[in-house]
mmCIF file of the N, C-alpha and C atoms, coordinates in Angstrom:
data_MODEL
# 
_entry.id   MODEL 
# 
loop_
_atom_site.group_PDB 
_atom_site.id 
_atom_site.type_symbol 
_atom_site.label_atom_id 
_atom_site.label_alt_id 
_atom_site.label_comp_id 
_atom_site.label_asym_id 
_atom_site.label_entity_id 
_atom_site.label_seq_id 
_atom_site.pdbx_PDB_ins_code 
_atom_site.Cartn_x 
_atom_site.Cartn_y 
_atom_site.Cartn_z 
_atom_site.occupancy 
_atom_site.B_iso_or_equiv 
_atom_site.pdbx_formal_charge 
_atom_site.auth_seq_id 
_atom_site.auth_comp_id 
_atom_site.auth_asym_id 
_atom_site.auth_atom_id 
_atom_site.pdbx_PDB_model_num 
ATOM 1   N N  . UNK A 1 1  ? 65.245 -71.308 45.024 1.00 0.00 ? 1  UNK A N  1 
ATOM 2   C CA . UNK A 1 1  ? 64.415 -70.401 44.330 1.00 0.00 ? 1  UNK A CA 1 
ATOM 3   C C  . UNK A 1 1  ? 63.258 -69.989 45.232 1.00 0.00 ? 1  UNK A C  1 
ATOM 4   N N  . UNK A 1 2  ? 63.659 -68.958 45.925 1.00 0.00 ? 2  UNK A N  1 
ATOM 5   C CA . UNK A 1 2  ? 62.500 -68.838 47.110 1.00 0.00 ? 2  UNK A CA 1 
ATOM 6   C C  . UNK A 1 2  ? 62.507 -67.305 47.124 1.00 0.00 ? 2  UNK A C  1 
ATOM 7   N N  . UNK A 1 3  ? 61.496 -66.543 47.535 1.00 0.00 ? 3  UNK A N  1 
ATOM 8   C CA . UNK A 1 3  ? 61.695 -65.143 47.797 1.00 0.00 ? 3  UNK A CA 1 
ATOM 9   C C  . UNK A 1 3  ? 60.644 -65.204 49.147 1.00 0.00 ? 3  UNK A C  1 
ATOM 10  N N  . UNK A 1 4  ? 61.088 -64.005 49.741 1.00 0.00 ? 4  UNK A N  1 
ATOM 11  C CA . UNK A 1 4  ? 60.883 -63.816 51.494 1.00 0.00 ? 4  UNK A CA 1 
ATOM 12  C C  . UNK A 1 4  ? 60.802 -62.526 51.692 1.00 0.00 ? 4  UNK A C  1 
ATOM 13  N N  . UNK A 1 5  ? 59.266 -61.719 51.410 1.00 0.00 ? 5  UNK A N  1 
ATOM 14  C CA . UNK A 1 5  ? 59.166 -60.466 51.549 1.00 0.00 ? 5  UNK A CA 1 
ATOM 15  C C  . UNK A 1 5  ? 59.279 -59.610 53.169 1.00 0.00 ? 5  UNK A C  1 
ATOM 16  N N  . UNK A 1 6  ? 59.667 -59.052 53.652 1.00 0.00 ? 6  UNK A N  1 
ATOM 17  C CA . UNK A 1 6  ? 59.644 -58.308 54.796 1.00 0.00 ? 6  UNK A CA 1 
ATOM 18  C C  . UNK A 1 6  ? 58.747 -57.227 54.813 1.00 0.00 ? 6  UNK A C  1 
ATOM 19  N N  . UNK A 1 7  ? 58.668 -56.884 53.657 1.00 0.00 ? 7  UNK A N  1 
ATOM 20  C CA . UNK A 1 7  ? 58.344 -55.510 52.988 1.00 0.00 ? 7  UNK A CA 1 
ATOM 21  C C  . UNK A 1 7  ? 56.553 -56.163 53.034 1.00 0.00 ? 7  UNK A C  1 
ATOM 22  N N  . UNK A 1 8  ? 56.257 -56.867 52.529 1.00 0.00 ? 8  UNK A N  1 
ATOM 23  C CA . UNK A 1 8  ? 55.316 -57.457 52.205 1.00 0.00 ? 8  UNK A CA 1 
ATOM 24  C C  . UNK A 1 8  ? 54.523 -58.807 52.493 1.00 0.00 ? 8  UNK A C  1 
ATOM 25  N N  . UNK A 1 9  ? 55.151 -59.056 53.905 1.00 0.00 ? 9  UNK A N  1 
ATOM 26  C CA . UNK A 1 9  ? 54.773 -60.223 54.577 1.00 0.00 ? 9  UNK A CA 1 
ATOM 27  C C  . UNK A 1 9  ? 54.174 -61.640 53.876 1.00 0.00 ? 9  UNK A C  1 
ATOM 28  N N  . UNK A 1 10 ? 54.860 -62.249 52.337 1.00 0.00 ? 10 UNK A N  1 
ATOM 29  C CA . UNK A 1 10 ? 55.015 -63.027 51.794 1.00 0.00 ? 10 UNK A CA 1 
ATOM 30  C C  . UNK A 1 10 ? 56.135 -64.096 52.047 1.00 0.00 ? 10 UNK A C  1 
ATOM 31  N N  . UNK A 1 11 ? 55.904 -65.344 51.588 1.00 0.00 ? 11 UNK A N  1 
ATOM 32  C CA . UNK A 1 11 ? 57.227 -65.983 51.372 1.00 0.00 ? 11 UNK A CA 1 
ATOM 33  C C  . UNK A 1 11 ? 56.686 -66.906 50.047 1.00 0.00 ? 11 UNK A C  1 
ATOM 34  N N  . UNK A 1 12 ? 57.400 -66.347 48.833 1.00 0.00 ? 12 UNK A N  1 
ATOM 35  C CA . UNK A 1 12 ? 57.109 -67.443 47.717 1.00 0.00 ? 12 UNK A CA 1 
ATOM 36  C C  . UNK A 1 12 ? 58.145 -68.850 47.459 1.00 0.00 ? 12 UNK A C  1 
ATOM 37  N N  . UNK A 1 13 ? 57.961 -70.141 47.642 1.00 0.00 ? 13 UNK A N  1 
ATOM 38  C CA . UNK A 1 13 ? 58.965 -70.885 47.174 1.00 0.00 ? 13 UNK A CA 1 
ATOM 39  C C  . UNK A 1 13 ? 58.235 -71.685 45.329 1.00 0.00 ? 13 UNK A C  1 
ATOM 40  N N  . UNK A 1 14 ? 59.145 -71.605 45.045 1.00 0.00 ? 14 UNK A N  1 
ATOM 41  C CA . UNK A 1 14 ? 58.673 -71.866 43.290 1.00 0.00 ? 14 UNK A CA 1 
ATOM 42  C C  . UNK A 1 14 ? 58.824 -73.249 43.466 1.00 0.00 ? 14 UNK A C  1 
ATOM 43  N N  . UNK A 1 15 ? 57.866 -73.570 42.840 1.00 0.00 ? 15 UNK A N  1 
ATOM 44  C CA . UNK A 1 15 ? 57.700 -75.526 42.087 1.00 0.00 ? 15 UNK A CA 1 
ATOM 45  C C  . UNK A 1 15 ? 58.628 -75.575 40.946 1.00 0.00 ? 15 UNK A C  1 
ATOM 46  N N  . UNK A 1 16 ? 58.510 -76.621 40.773 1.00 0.00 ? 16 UNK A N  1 
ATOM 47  C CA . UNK A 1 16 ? 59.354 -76.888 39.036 1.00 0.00 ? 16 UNK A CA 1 
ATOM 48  C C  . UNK A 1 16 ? 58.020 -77.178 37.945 1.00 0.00 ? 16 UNK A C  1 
ATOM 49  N N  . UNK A 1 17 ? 58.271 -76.831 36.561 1.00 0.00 ? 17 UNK A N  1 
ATOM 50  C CA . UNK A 1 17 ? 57.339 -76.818 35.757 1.00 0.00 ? 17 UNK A CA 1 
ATOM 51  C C  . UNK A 1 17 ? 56.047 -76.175 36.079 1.00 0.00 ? 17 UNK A C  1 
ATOM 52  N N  . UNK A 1 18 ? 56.056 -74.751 36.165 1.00 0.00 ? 18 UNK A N  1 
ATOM 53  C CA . UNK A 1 18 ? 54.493 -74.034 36.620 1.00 0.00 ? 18 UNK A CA 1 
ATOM 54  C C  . UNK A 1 18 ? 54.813 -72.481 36.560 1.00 0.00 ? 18 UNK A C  1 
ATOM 55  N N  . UNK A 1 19 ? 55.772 -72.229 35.648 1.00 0.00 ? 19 UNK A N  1 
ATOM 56  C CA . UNK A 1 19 ? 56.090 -70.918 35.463 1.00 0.00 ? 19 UNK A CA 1 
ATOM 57  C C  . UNK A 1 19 ? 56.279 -69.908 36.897 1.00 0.00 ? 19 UNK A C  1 
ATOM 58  N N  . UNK A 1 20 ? 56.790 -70.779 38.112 1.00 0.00 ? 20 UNK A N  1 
ATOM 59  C CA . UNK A 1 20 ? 57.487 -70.141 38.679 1.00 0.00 ? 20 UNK A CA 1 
ATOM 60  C C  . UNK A 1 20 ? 58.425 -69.322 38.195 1.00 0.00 ? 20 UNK A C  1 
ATOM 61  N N  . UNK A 1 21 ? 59.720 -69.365 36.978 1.00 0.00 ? 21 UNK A N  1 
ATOM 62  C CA . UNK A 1 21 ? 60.507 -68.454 37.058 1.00 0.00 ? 21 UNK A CA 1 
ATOM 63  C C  . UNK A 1 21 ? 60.214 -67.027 36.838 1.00 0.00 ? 21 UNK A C  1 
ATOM 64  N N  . UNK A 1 22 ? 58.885 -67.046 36.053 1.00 0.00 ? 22 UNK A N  1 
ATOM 65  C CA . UNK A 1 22 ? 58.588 -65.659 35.956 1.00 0.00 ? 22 UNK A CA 1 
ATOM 66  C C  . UNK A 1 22 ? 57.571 -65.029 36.817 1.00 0.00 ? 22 UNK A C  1 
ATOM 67  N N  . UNK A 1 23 ? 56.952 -65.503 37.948 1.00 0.00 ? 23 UNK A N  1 
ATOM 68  C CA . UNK A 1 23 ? 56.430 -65.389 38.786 1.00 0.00 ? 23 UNK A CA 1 
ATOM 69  C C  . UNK A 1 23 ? 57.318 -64.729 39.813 1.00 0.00 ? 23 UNK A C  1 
ATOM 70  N N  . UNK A 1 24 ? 58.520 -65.417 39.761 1.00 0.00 ? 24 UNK A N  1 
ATOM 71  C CA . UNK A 1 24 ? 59.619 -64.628 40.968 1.00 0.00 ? 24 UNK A CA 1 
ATOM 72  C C  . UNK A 1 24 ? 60.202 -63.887 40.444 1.00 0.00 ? 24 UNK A C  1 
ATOM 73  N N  . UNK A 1 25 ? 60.486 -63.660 39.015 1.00 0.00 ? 25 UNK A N  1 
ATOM 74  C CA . UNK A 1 25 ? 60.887 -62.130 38.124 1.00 0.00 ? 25 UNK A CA 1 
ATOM 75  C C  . UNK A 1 25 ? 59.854 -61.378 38.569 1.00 0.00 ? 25 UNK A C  1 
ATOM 76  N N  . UNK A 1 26 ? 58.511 -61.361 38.458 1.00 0.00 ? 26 UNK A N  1 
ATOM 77  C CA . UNK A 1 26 ? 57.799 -60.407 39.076 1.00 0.00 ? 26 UNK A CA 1 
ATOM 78  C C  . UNK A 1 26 ? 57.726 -59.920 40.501 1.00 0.00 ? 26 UNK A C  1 
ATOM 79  N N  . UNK A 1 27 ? 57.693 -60.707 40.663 1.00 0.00 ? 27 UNK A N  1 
ATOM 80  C CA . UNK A 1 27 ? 57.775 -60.596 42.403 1.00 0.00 ? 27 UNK A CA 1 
ATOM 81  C C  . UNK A 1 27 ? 59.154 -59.955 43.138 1.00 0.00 ? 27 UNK A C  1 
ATOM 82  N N  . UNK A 1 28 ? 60.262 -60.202 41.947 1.00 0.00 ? 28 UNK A N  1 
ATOM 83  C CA . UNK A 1 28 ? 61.659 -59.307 42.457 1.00 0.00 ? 28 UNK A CA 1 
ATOM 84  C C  . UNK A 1 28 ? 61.426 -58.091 42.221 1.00 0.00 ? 28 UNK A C  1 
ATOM 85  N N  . UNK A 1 29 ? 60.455 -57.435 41.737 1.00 0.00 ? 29 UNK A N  1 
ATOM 86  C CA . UNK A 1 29 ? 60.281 -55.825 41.046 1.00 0.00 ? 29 UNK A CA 1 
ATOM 87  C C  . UNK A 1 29 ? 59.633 -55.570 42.542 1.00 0.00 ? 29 UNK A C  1 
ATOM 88  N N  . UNK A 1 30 ? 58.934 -56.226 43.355 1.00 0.00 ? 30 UNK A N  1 
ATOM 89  C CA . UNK A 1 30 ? 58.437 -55.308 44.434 1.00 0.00 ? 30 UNK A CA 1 
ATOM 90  C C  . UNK A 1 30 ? 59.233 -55.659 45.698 1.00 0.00 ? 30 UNK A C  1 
ATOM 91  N N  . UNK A 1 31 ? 60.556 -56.420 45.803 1.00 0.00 ? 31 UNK A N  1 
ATOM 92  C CA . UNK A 1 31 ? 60.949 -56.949 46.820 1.00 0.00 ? 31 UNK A CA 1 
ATOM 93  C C  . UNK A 1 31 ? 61.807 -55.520 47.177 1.00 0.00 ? 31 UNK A C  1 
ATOM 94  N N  . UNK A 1 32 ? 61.615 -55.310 48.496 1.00 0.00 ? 32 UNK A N  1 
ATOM 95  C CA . UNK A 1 32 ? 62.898 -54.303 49.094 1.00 0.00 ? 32 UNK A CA 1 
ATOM 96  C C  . UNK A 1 32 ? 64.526 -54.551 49.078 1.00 0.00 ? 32 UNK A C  1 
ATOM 97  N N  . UNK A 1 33 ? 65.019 -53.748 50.008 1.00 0.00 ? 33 UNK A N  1 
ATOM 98  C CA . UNK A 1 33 ? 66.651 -54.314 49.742 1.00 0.00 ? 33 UNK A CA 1 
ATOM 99  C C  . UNK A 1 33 ? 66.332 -55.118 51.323 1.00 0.00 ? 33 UNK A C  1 
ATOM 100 N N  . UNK A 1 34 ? 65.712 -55.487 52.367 1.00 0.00 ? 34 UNK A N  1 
ATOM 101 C CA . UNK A 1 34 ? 65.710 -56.706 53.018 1.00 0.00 ? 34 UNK A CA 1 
ATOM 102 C C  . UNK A 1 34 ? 65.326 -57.795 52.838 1.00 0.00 ? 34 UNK A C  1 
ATOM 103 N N  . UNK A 1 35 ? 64.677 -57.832 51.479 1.00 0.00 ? 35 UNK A N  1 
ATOM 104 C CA . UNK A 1 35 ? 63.808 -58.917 51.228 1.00 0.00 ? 35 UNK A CA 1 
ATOM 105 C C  . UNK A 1 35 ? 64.822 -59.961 50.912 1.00 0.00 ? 35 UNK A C  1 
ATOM 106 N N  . UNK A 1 36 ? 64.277 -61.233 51.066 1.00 0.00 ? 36 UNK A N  1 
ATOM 107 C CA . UNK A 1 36 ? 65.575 -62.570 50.710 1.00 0.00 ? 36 UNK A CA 1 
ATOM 108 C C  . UNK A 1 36 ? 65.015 -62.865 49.138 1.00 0.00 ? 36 UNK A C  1 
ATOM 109 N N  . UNK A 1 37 ? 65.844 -62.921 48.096 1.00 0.00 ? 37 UNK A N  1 
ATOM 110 C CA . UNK A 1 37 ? 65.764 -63.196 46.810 1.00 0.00 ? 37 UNK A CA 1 
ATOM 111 C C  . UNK A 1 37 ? 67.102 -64.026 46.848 1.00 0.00 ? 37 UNK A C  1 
ATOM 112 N N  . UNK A 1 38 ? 67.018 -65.506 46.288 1.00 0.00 ? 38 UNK A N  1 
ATOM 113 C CA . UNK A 1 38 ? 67.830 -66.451 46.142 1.00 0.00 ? 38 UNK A CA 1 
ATOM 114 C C  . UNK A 1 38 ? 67.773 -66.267 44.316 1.00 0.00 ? 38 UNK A C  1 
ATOM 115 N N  . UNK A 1 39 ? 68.926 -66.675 44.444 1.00 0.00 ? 39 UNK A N  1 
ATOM 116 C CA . UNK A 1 39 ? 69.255 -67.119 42.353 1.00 0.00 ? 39 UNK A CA 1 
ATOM 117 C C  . UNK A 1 39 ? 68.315 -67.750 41.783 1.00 0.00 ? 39 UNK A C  1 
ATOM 118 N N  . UNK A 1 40 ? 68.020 -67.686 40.557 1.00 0.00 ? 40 UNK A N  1 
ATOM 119 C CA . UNK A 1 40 ? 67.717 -69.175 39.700 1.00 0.00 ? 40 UNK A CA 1 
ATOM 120 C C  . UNK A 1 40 ? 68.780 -69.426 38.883 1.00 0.00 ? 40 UNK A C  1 
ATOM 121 N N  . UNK A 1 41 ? 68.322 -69.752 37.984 1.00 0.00 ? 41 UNK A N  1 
ATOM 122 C CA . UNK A 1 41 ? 69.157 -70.512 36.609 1.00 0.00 ? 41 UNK A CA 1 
ATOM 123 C C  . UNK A 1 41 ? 70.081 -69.698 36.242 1.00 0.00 ? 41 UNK A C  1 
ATOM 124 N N  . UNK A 1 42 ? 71.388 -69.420 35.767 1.00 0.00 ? 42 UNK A N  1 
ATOM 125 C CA . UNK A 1 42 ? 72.507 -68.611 35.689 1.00 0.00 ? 42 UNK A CA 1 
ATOM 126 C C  . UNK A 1 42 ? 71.787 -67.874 33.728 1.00 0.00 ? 42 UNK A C  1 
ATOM 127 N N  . UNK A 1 43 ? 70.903 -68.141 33.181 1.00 0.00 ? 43 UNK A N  1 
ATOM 128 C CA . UNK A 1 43 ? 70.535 -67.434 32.049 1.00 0.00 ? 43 UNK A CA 1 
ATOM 129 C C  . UNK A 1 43 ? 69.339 -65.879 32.499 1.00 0.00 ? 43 UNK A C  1 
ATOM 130 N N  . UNK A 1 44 ? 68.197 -67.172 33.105 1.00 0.00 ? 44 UNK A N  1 
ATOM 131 C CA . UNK A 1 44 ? 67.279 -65.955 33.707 1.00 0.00 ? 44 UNK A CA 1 
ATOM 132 C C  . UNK A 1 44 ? 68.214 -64.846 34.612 1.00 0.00 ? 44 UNK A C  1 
ATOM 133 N N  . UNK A 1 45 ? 68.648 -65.359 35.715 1.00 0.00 ? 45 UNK A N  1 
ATOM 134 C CA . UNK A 1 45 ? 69.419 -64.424 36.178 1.00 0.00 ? 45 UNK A CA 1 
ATOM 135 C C  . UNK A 1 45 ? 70.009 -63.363 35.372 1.00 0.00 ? 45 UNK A C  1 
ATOM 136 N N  . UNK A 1 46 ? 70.505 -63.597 34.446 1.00 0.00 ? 46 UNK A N  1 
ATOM 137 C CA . UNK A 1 46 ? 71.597 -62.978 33.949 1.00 0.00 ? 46 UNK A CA 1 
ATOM 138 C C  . UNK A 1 46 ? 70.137 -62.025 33.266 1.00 0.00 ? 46 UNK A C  1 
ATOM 139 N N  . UNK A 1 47 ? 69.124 -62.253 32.821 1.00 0.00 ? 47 UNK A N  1 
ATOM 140 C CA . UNK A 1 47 ? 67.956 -61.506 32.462 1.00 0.00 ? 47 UNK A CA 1 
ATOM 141 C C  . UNK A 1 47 ? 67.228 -60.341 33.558 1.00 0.00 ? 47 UNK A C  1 
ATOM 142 N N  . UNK A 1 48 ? 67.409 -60.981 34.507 1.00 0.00 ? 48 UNK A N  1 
ATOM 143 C CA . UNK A 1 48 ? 66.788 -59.993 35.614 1.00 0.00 ? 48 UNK A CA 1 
ATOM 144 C C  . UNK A 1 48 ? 68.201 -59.115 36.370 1.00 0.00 ? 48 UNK A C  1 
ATOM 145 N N  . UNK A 1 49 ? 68.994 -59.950 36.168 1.00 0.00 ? 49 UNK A N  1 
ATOM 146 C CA . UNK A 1 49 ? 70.255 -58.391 36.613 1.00 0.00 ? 49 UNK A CA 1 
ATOM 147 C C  . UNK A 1 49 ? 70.421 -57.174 35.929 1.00 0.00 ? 49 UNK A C  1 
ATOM 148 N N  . UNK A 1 50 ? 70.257 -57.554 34.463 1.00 0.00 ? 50 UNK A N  1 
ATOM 149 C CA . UNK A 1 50 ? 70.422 -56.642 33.418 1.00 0.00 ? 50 UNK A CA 1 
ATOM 150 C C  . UNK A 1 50 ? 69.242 -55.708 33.904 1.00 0.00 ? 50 UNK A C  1 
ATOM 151 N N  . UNK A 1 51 ? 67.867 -55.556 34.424 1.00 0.00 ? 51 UNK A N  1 
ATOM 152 C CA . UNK A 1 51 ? 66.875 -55.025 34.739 1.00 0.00 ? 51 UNK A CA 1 
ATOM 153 C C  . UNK A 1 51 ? 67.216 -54.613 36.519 1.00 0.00 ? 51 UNK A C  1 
ATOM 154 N N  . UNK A 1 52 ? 68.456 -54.589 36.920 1.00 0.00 ? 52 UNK A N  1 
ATOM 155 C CA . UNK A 1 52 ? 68.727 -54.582 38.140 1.00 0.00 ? 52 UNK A CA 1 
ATOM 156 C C  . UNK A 1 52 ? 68.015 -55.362 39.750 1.00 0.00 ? 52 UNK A C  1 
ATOM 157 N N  . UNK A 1 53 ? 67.638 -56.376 39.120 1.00 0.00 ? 53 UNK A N  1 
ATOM 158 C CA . UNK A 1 53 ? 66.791 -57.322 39.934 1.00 0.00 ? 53 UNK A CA 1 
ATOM 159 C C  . UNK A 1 53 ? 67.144 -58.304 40.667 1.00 0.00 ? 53 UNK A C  1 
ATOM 160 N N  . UNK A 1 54 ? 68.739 -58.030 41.515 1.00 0.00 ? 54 UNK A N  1 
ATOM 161 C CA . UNK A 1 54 ? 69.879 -59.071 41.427 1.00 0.00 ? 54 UNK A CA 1 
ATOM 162 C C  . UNK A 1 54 ? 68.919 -59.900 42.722 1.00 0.00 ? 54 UNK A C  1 
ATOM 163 N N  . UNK A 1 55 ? 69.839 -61.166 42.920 1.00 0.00 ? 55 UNK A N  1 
ATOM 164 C CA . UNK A 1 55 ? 69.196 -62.272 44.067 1.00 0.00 ? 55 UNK A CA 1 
ATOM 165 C C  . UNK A 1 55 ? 70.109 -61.059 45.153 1.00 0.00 ? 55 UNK A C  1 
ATOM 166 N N  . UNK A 1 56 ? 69.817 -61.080 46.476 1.00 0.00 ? 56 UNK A N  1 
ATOM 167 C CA . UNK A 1 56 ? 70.485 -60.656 47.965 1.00 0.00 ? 56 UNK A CA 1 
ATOM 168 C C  . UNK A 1 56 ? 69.623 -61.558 49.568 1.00 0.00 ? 56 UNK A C  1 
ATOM 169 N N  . UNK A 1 57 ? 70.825 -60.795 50.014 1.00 0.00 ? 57 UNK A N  1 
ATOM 170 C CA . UNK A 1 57 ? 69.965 -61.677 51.275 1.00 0.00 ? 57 UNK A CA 1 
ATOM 171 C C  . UNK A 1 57 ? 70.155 -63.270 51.754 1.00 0.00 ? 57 UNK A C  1 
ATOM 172 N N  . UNK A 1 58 ? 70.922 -63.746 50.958 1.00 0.00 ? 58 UNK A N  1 
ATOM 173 C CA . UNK A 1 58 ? 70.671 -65.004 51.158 1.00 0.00 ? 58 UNK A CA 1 
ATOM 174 C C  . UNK A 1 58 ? 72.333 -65.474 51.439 1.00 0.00 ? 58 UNK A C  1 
ATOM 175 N N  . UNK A 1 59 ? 72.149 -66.818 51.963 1.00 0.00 ? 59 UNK A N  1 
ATOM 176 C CA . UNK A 1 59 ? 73.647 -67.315 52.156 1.00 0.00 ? 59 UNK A CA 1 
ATOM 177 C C  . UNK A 1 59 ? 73.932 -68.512 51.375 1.00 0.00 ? 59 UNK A C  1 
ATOM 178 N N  . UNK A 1 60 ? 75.047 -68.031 50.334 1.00 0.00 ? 60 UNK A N  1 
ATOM 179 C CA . UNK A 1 60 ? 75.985 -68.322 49.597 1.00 0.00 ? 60 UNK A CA 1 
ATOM 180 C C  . UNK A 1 60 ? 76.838 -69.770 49.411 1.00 0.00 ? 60 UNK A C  1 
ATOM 181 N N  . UNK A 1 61 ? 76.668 -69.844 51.164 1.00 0.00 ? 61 UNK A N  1 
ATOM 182 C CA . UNK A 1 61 ? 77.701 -70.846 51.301 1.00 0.00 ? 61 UNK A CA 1 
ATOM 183 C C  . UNK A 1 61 ? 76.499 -72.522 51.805 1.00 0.00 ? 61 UNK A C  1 
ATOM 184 N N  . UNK A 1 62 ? 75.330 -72.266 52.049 1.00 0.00 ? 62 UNK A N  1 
ATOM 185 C CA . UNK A 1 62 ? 74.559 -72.926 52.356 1.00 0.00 ? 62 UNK A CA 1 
ATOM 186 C C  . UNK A 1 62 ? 74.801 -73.082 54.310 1.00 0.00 ? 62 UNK A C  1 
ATOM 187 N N  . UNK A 1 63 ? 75.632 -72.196 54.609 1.00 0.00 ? 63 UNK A N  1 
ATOM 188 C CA . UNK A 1 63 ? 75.361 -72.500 56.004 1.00 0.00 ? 63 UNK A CA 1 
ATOM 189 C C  . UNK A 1 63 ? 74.032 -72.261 56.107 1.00 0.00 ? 63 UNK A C  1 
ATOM 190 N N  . UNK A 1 64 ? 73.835 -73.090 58.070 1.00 0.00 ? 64 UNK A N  1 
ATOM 191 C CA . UNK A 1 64 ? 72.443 -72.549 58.957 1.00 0.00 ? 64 UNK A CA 1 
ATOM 192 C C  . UNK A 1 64 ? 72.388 -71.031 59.068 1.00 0.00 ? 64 UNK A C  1 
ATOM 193 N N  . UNK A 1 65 ? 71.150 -70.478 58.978 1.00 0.00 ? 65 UNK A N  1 
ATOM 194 C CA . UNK A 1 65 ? 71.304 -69.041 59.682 1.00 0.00 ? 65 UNK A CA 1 
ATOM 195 C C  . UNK A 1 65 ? 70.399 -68.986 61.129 1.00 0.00 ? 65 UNK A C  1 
ATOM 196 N N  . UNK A 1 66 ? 70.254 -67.992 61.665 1.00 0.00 ? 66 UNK A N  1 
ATOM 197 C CA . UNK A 1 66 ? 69.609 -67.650 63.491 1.00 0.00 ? 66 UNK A CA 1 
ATOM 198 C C  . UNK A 1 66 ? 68.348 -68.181 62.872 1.00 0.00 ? 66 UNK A C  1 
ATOM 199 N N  . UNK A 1 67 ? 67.834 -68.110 61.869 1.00 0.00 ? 67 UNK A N  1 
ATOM 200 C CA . UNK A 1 67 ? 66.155 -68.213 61.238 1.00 0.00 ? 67 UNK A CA 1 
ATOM 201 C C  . UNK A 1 67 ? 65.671 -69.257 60.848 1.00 0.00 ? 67 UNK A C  1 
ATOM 202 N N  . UNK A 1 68 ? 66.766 -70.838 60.544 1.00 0.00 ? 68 UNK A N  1 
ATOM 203 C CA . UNK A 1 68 ? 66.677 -72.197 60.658 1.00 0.00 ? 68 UNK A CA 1 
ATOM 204 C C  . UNK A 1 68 ? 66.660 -72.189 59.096 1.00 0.00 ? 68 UNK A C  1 
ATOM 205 N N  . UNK A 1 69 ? 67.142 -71.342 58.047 1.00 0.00 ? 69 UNK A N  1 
ATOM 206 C CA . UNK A 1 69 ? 66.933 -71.882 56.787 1.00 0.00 ? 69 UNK A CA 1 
ATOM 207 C C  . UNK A 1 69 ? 68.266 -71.630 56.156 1.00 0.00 ? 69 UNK A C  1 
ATOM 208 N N  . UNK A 1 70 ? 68.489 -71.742 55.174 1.00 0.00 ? 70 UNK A N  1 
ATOM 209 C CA . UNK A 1 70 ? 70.047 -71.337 54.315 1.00 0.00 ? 70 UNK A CA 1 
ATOM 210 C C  . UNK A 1 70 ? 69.468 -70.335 53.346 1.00 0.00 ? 70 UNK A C  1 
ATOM 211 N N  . UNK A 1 71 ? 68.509 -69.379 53.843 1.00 0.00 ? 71 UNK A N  1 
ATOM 212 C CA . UNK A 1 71 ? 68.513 -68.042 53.155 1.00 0.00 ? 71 UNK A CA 1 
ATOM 213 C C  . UNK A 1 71 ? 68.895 -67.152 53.570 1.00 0.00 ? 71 UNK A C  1 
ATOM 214 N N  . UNK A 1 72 ? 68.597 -66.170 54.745 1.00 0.00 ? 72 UNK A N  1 
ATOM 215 C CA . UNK A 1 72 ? 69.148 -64.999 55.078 1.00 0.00 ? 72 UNK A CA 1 
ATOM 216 C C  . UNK A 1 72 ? 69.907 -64.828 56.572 1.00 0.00 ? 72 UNK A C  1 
ATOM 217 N N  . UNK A 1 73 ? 70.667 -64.650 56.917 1.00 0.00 ? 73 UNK A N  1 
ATOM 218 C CA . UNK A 1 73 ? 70.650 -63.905 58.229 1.00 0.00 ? 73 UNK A CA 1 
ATOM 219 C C  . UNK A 1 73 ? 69.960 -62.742 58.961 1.00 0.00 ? 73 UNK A C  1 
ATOM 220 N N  . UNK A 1 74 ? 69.172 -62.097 57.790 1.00 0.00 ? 74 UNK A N  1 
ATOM 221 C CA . UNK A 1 74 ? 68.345 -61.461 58.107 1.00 0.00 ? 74 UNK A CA 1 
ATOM 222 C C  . UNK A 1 74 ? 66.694 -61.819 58.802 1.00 0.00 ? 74 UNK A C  1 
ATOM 223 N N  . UNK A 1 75 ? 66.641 -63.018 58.758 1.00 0.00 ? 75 UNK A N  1 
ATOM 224 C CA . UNK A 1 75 ? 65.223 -63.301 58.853 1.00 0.00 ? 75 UNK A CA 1 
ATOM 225 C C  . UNK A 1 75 ? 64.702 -62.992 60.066 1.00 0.00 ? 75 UNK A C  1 
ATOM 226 N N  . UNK A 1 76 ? 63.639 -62.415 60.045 1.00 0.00 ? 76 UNK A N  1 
ATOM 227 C CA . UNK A 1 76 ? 63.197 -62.078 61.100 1.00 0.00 ? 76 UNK A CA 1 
ATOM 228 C C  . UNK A 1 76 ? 61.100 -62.294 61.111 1.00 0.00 ? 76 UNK A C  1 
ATOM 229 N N  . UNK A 1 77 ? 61.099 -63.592 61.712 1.00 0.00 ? 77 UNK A N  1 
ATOM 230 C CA . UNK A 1 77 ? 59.640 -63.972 61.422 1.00 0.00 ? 77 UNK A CA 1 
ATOM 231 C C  . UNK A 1 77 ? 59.001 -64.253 63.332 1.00 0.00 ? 77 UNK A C  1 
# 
């Protein structure tokens, strides 16, 4: 549950219990299409797709990427 702005030279990673999930619902409304948006919970999700807010960017399979994390191949820091 992490988001990784490019667009906006952020990187949010969410805690548990502190209303992170809707903190990164907000924060998906300003992310670009390079930005890294990972999943949450398969309900919220299913809340923020319907609003076209899908997770991208990120890898799936949990491999390494060039950027040392299992989010994007895109990273570029």
């Amino acid at each position: 549950m992490t988001v990784i702005s490019h667009k906006f030279g952020f990187i949010f990673v969410k805690a548990r219990k502190v209303a992170g999930t809707s903190v990164e619902g907000v924060l998906r409304e300003f992310c670009g299409p390079d930005d890294v948006v990972t999943p949450i919970t398969p309900i919220d999700e299913k809340k923020l797709i319907e609003r076209n807010l899908q997770p991208r960017n990120f890898a799936k399979d949990g491999r390494k990427t060039r950027c040392g994390t299992i989010l994007s191949a895109k990273c570029k820091f």
